[in-house]
N, C-alpha and C positions, 0 to 999 in steps of 0.2 A: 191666298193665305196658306191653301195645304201647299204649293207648291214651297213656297217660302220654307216653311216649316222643315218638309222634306229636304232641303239644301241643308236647312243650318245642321239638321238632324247627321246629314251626310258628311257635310264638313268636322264633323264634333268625332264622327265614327273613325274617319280617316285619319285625325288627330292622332287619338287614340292607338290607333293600330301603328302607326307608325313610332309615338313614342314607348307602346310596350316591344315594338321590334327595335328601337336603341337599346333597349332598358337590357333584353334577352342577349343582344349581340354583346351588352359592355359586360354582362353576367360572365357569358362565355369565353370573353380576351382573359378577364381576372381572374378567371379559371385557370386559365392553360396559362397565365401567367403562374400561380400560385405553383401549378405543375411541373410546370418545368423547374420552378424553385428547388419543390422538393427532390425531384432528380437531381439537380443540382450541386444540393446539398449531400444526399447518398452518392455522388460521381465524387463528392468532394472528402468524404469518409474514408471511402473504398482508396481512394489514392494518399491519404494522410496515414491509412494501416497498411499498406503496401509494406513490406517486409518488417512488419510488427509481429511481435508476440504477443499474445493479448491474456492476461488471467484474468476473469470474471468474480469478485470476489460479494458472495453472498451473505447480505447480512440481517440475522433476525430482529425484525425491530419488535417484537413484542421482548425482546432482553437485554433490549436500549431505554435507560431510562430520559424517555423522550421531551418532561415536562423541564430536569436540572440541567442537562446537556447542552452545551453549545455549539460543540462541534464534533463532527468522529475522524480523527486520523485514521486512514488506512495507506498503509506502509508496507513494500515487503524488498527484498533483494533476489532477482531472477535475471536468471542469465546472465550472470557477473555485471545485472547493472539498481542501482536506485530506482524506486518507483513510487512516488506518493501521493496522495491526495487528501486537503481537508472540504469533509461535509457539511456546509455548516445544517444546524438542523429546521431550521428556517428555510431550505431548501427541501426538504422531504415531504413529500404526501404522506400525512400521518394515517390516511385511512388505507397507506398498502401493510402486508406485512413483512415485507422483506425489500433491502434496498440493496441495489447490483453497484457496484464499484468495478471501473473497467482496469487496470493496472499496464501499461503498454510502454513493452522497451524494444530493442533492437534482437530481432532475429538471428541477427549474425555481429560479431564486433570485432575488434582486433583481440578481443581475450578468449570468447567461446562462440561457438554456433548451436542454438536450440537442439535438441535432440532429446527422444523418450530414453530413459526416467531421468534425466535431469532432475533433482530435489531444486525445491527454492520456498521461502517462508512469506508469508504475510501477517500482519498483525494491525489490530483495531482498535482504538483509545477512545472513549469516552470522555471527550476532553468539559470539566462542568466549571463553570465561573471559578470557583474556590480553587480548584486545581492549578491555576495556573500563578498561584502564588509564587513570590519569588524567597519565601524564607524558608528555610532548609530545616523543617523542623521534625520531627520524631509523633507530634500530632498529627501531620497530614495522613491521611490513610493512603494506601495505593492507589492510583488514580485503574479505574474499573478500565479493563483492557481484556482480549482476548486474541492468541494467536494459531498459525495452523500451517503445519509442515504439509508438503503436496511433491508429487515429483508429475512433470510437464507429461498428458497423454495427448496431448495436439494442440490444435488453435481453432477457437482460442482452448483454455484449459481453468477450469470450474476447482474454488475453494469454497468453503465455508466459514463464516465467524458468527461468533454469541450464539450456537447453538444451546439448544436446555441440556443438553449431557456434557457440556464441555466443563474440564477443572482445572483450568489453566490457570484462571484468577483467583480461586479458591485456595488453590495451593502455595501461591504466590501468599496472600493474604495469611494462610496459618504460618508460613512461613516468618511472615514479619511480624505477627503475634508474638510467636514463640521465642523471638528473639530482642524481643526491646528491650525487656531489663537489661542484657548484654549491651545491648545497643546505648543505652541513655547511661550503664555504668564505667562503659570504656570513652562514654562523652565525644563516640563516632558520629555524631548528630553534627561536629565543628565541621567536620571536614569536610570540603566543598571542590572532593576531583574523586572521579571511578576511573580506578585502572582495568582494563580488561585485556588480557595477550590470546591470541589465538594462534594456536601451533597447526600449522599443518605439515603430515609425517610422507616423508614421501620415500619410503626405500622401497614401495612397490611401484613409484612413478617416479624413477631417478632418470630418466630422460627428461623428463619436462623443460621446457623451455621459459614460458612465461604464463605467469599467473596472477588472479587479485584478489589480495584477504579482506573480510570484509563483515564489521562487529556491530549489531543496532542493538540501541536500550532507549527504551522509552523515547520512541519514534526519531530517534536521532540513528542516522549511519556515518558511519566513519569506514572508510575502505584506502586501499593502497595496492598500488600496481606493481608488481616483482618482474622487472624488466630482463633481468639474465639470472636466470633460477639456478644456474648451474657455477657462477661464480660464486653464488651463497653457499652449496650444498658443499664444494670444493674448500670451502672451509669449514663444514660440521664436521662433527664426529658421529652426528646420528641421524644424517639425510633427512633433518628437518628443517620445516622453513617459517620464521612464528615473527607475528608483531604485537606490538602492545600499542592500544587506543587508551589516552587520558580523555575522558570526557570529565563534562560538567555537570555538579550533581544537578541545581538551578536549571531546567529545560524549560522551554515552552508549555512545557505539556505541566509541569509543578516537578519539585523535586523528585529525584531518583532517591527510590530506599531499600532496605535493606530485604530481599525477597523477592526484587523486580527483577523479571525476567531478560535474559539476553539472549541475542540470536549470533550467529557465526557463518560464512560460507567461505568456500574457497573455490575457484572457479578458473577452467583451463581448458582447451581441446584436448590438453594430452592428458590429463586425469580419466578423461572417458576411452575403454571402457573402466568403471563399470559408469559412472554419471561426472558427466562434463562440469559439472557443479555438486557438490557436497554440503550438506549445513546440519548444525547440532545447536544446543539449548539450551541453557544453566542458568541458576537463580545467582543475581548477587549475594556473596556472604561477607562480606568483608568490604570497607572502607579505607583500612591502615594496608593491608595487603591486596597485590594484585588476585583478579579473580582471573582464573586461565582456565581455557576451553580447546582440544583438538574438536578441531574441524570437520577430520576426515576420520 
């Protein structure tokens, strides 16, 4: 009987040992499988940024109103190109307090190559249900946004948005306060197209060759490539080079109104020195006339 005993006891043990050594072995393949995954996946980053420029753009979510919010645009124009992305907020860990937005264009393109201080702008929209109405009304308030001029100090290169000292929006907002009586008496409320021209002055870069204008409002860009800069210039009188964007007041994001911020850039190798890219700022004022912005 002890012997008996003694086998089965032995047999049970060997069992045993042998299926916590699968158990250990299959731990450690699904390991170094996971491993190598995740290298993988960083070999697969590191070569997808390979001649990227990358701007980090920082944003404070304790200045995001987290509970009405549906999504946050963040949008900018660098290095003479588009960059956008929407957040929705169902995607965010509500217990950080700050959420990184990467912004990634080309290093180099047929218009500019990166270089310090290049300027270039980002901007961040609080896009809320109600916002994205399609009636063009003088009710909707300004859809809650914040933007931020930066000139490129390397890669990648670190912005901020929705800080607590910023007045971006606030001023936008008195802006369109102080102007709706004007607004609902000249019954600019109908008109449902923003002209914006942007001039760029170039009698201190009359060699230029080729450039791209380049105008966002309310997370919309519109831009244009100037193919032979010197055939346009050959007809001014005043070595300038300017277009006008029609947008639509109706956006995604809810109507454009009167107060809402617009951004500008102009972007070239041969503008640099002093920056290969330029960009400036201006509120909407006007509906019936174009609103016009130098670039440079």
């Amino acid at each position: 009987m002890c012997r008996k005993g003694y086998n089965k006891f032995l047999y049970m043990f060997i069992t045993i040992s042998f299926a916590a050594s699968i158990l250990c072995i299959s731990t450690l393949s699904l390991e170094s499988v996971f491993a190598q995954k995740n290298d993988n996946d960083d070999d697969d980053d590191k070569k997808e940024d390979k001649g990227k420029l990358i701007v980090k753009a920082s944003i404070d979510l304790e200045n995001v109103d987290m509970e009405n919010t549906k999504f946050i645009r963040v949008i900018g124009f660098i290095n003479g190109e588009e960059a956008k992305q929407d957040v929705p907020i169902s995607s965010i860990d509500k217990s950080n307090n700050n959420l990184n937005v990467e912004l990634k264009v080309n290093e180099e393109n047929d218009i500019v190559e990166a270089d310090t201080p290049d300027e270039f702008f980002v901007c961040g929209y609080q896009v809320r249900e109600g916002d994205v109405s399609k009636e063009s009304t003088t009710t909707n308030l300004i859809t809650k946004f914040d933007c931020n001029e930066g000139d490129i100090l390397g890669n990648p290169t670190k912005i901020s948005l929705f800080k607590s000292g910023s007045q971006v929006y606030s001023k936008s907002q008195e802006y369109y306060q102080a102007h709706l009586n004007m607004v609902n008496n000249n019954n600019t409320a109908n008109n449902d197209k923003v002209k914006i021209k942007i001039i760029a002055p170039l009698a201190d870069k009359k060699d230029t060759e080729k450039l791209v204008i380049a105008a966002m409002i309310k997370g919309q860009i519109q831009s244009e490539v100037i193919e032979d800069v010197q055939a346009e210039l050959d007809k001014s009188d005043s070595n300038t080079i300017s277009r006008t964007f029609t947008f639509d007041r109706n956006t995604d994001l809810g109507p454009i109104q009167i107060g809402d911020r617009y951004h500008a850039c102009v972007a070239s190798n041969d503008l640099s020195p002093p920056e290969g890219q330029e960009c400036e700022k201006r509120l909407v004022k006007s509906f019936d006339n174009v609103n016009s912005l130098p670039a440079r």
